[in-house]
N, C-alpha and C positions, 0 to 999 in steps of 0.2 A: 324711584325712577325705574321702571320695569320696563325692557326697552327687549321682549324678548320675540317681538315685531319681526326685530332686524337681526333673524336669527341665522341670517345665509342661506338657508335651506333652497334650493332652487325646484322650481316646477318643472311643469310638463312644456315642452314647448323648445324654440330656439334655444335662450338663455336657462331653460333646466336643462340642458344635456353638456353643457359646454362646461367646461373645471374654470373655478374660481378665478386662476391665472392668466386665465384668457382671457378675461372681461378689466383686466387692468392693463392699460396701454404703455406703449414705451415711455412716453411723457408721466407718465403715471413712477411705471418704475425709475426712472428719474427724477423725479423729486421723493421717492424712498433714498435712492440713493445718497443724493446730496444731504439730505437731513441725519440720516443714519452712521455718514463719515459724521456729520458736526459733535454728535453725538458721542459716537465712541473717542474723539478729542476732547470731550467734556468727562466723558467715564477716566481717560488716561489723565488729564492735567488733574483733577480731582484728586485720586490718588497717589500720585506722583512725591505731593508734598510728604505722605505719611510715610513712604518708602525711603526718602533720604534725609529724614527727619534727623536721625542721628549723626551721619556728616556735618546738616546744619547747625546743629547745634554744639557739635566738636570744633568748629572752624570760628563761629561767631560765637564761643565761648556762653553759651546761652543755657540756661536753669532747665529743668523739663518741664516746667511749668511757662514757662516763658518762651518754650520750641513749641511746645503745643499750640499755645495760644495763634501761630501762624499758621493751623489748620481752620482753628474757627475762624481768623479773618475773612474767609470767603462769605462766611452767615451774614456778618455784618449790614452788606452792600447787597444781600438777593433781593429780599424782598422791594430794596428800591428797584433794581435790575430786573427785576420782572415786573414789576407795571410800566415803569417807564417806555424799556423795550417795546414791550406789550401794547402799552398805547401808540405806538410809534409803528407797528403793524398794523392797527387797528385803523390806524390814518391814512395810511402810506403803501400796507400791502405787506404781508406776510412774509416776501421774498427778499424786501430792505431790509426790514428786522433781524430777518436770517446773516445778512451777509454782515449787519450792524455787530450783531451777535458776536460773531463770530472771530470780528478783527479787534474785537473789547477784548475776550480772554485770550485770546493768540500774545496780542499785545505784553498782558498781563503776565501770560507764561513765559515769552523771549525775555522781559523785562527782570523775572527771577533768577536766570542766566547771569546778569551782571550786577546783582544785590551786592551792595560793600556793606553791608550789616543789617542787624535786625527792624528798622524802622523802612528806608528802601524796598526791604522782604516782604514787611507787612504791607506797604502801600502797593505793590503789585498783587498783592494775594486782593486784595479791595477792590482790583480791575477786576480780576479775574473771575470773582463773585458776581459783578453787574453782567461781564458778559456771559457764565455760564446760567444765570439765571434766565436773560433774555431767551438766550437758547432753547429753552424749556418750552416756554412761552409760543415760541415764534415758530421751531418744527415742527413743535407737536401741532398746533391749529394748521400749518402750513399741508401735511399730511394728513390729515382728518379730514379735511374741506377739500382733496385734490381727489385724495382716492372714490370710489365709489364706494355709494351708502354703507351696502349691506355687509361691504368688509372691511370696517373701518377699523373694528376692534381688534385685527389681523394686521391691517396698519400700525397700529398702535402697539401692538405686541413686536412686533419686527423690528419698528425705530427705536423702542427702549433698550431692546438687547445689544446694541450699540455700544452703553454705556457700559455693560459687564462685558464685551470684547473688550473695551478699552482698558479696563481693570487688570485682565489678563495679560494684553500687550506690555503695560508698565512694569509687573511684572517680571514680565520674562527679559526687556532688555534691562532691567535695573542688573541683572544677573551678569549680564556680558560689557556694560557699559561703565558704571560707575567704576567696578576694581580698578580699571586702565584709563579711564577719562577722569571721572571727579561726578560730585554731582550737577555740574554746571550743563553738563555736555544733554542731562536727561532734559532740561528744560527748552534748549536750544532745537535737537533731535525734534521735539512733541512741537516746534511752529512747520515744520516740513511739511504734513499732510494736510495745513490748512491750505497751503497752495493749492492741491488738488482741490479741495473742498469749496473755495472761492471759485475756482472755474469751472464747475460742475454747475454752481447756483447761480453763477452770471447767463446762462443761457434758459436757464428757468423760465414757462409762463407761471403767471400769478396764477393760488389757488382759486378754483374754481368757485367756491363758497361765497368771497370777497369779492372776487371779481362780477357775480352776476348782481348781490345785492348791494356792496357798495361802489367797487371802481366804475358799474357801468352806470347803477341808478344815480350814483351821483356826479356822473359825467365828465367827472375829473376837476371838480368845481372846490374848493377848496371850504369854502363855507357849509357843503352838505355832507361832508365828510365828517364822521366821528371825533372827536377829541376828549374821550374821556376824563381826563384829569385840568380840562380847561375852566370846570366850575369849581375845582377845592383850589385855585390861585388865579382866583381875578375877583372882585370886588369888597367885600366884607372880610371873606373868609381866606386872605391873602396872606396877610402876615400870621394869624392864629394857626394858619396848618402849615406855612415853614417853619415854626415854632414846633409846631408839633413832630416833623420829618426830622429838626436837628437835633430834636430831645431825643426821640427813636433811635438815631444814629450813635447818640454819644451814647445812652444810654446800654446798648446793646455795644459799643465799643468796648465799658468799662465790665459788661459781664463775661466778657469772653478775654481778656487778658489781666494782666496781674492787677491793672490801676483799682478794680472794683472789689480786691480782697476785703470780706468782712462785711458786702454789703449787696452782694450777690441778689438774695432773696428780692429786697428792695426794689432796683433796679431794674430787673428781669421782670415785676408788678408798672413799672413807671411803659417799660418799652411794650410789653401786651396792651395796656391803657390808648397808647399810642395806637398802635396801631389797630386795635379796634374799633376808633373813632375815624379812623380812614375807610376803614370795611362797614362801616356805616353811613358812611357821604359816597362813598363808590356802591353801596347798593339801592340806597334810597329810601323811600319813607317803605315801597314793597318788598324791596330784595335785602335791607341791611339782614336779617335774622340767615338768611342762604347764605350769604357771604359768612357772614361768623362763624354758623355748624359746619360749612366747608374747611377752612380754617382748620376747626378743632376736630373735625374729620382726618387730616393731613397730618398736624400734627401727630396724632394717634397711633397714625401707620408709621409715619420715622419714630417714633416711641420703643411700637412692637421690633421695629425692624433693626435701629442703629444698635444699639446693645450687640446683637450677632454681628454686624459687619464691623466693626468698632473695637470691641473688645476680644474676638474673637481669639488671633493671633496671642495676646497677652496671657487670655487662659490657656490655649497649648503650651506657650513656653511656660507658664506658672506655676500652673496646678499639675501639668502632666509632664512638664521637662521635655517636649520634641525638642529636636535640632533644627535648625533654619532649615536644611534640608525636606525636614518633614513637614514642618509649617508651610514651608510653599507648596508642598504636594495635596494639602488640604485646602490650602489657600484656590487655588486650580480647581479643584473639586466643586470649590465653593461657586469659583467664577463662571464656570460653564455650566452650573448646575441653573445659574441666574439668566444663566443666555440661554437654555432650553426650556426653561419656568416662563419667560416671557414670551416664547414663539407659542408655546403651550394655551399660555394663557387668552392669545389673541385668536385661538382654532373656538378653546372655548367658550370665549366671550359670542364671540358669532353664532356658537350655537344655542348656548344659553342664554345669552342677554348681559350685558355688562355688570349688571349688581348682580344676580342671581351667579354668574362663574366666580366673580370674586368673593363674595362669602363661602362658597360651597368649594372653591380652593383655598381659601384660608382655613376651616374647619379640617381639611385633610393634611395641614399641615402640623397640627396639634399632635397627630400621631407619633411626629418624627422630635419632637421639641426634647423632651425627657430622654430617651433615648443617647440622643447625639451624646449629649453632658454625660450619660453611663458607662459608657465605651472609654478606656483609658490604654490599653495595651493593644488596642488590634487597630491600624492605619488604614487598613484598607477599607476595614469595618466602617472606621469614621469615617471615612473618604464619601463610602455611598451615602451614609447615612444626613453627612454634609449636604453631598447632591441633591439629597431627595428634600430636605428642610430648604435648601434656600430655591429652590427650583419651585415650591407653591407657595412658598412665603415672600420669597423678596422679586420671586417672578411672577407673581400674579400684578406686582406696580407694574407691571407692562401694559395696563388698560385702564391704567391708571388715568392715562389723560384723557382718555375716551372717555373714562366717568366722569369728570371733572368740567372737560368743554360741553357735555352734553348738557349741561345746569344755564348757559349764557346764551345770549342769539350772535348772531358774527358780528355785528357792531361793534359791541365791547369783549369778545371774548378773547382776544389775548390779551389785553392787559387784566383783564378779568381771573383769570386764569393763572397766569403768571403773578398775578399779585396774591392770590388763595394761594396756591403752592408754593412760592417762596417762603411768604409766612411761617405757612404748617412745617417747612423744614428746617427750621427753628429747631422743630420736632429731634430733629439729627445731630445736633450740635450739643440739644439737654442731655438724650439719653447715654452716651458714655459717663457722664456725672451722676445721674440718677444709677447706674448699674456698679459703678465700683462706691457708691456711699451705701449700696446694698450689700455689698461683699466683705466693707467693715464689717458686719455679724452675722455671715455666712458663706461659704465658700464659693469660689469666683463662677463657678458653673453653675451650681442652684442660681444664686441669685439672676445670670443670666436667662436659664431654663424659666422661674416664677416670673419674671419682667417679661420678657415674651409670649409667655402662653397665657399670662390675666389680661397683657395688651391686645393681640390677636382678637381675646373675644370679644375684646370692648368693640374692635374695630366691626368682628362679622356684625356684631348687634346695630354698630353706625350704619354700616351699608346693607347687611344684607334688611334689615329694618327699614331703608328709605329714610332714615329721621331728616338728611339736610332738605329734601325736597319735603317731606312733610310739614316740616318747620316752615321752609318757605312757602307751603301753598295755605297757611294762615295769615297770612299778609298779599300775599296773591295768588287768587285763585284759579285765575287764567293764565299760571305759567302751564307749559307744552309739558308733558313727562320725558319730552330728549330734546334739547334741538340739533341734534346732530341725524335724529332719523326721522325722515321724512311723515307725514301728515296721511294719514289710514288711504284718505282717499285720493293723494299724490299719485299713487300707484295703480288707478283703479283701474282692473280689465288690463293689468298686464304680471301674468305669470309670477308667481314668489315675491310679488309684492314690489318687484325691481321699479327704478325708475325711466324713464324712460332717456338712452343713449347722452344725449345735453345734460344728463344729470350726474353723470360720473363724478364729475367735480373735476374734470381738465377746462380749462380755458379756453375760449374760442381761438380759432388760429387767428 
């Protein structure tokens, strides 16, 4: 998908002289806003868990294999959480989704607050996965389709960095919070700013995108409206694929906590199976092959990427003995390195083209890979060296979902979308397992460094290659190469390719 069309560049004319800033309207930067709080409440409830993990499992007397496993419960429940949601946008409008979203993992989060043990802990952490996964789903199209065309990938860059503020926030209060509260007080504290963020998105118009081709074409008529997942649970195929969802569910229950010890492998084959055949009925006799290299595209990148955010911390204190002190000074490093990697990466996605920036920032992130892992006595040294690795590597997913929704038309793109990337972040939950059964026979940095830098390339070769769109255009050959940017001659006879004013993607008043 070469989409290097919609490279921002502006002409000659009114809108070439005018800054980028200008051509997005207040309503515009309000639904940045709202989306990008949701967002960093998704970045901070996320990490939350791994930050007082060890209280938790001091107080509920719990194995470290058995505390862990209440990080991967949130995996459990995504990928249903984002199609659901996702079809629930698709139908309804991008702005329910948002607020659906939103009161699923708040819920999830206040409800960890009053855990009396580890089976309560884990069934909130299973909310919290539906609703941050919808979240994903329902911003990112919400913000794609609001903003205007040619800066979407700027869009797209600015709402992810959201997620690595949020990182940073948890953080810094876990520091002043927990010694004197507990950790009850961190999960209570993180329902606060959804207040704000519910009444920010209650006043929202619906994205522009949805609102021209479905809420107005289809008139508000309930029968013309979308319902993607109305055909795998109504006639034939009704009890075959709850069969198939509840095997997925338990199946991926039993890989990520203690129950599936010894049978991992198996398992983890039974729930890919699973959910294949779903990315098969949801893309159809043209789309299943795009739906699955997407998929295995996603997964790829949480591959290259979880190992560093994941294991990170373990090797400073491991291999190099820092002090919590100093681990958080890196930790910091790390997290704003990921909030200027993704504002970065949406400057250069507009200018380059969505696949063409993110390969060509993935490859310069190769520089810094070796490097990082080299450094053992200089803090400061690793400090940059941190910034500058997770700043093109784990900020270049800032256009991430700009690559992603460009593959779908708005009909089914959030649950489209939301059900590929849920998926693929599967991807996130293997790779801390795949990097320490690599550090059984070699030390915990190489193995890190080798897992990163063969994944990375696999990835530039995914995207910067086009393979899921080439893949798909042997089964249809009249897919778009975006749908997210507009048609050569949508534009025609007006300056930089712009669309014309109705096309920004705000909503009619």
């Amino acid at each position: 998908m070469d989409d290097h069309q919609d490279n921002g560049r502006t002409g000659p004319g009114p809108q070439g002289t005018r800054r980028w800033y200008h051509e997005v309207t207040p309503r515009q930067w309000k639904a940045m806003f709202a989306a990008w709080i949701g967002y960093l409440l998704d970045g901070f409830d996320f990490v939350l868990i791994t930050l007082v993990l060890t209280e938790i499992a001091d107080e509920f007397r719990l194995s470290t294999a058995t505390a862990a496993s209440l990080i991967s419960g949130a995996f459990i429940t995504r990928w249903l959480g984002g199609a659901l949601l996702g079809a629930l946008g698709d139908r309804y409008g991008r702005r329910t989704a948002m607020v659906a979203s939103i009161l699923l993992y708040s819920l999830g989060t206040f409800a960890c607050g009053f855990a009396w043990g580890y089976s309560s802990l884990f069934a909130a952490r299973l909310v919290i996965g539906l609703g941050m996964a919808g979240e994903y789903s329902a911003s990112a199209t919400y913000v794609l389709e609001t903003w205007p065309a040619r800066w979407r990938n700027r869009a797209s860059g600015f709402l992810i960095s959201g997620y690595a503020g949020g990182t940073v926030v948890a953080a810094e209060l876990y520091k002043g919070v927990v010694p004197h509260w507990g950790w009850r007080w961190m999960f209570w504290i993180g329902v606060l700013p959804v207040l704000v963020a519910l009444w920010v998105r209650r006043s929202l118009p619906e994205a522009g995108d949805w609102h021209r081709e479905i809420g107005v074409s289809g008139s508000g008529r309930e029968g013309e409206r979308p319902h993607p997942f109305r055909p795998l649970f109504t006639g034939r195929r009704r009890w075959p694929n709850a069969i198939l969802a509840a095997t997925a569910s338990a199946a991926l229950y039993c890989v990520f906590t203690p129950v599936g010890a010894g049978y991992v492998p198996w398992l983890s084959g039974v729930a890919a199976l699973c959910l294949v055949a779903f990315a098969v009925q949801l893309g159809g006799r043209r789309g299943w092959l795009l739906y699955v290299s997407l998929m295995a595209t996603v997964f790829c990148a949480f591959l290259y990427s979880w190992p560093v955010q994941a294991l990170l911390p373990t090797y400073l204190k491991t291999d190099l003995g820092y002090a919590p002190g100093q681990v958080t000074d890196v930790m910091f490093s790390a997290g704003f390195g990921t909030m200027a990697g993704c504002w970065l990466a949406g400057y250069t996605g507009d200018r380059l083209g969505t696949r063409r920036a993110y390969a060509c920032t993935l490859l310069a992130s190769l520089a810094f890979v070796f490097p990082v892992f080299a450094v053992r006595d200089n803090l400061p040294l690793l400090g940059v060296l941190v910034f500058g690795l997770l700043a093109l590597s784990q900020g270049i997913s800032g256009i991430l979902p700009k690559y992603l929704a460009g593959h779908f038309p708005t009909a089914t793109r959030a649950a489209s979308l939301g059900f590929v990337y849920n998926v693929g972040a599967l991807g996130g939950a293997v790779a801390p397992v795949v990097g320490a059964h690599l550090a059984e026979g070699m030390p915990l940095g190489r193995a890190l460094a080798v897992l990163t830098f063969g994944l990375t390339l696999l990835v530039v070769l995914l995207v910067g290659g086009n393979v899921p769109h080439r893949l798909g255009r042997l089964l249809d050959r009249q897919a778009p190469d975006d749908h997210l940017v507009p048609e050569p001659d949508a534009g025609a006879g007006i300056p930089g390719g712009a669309l014309p004013r109705p096309a920004t993607g705000e909503a009619p008043r």
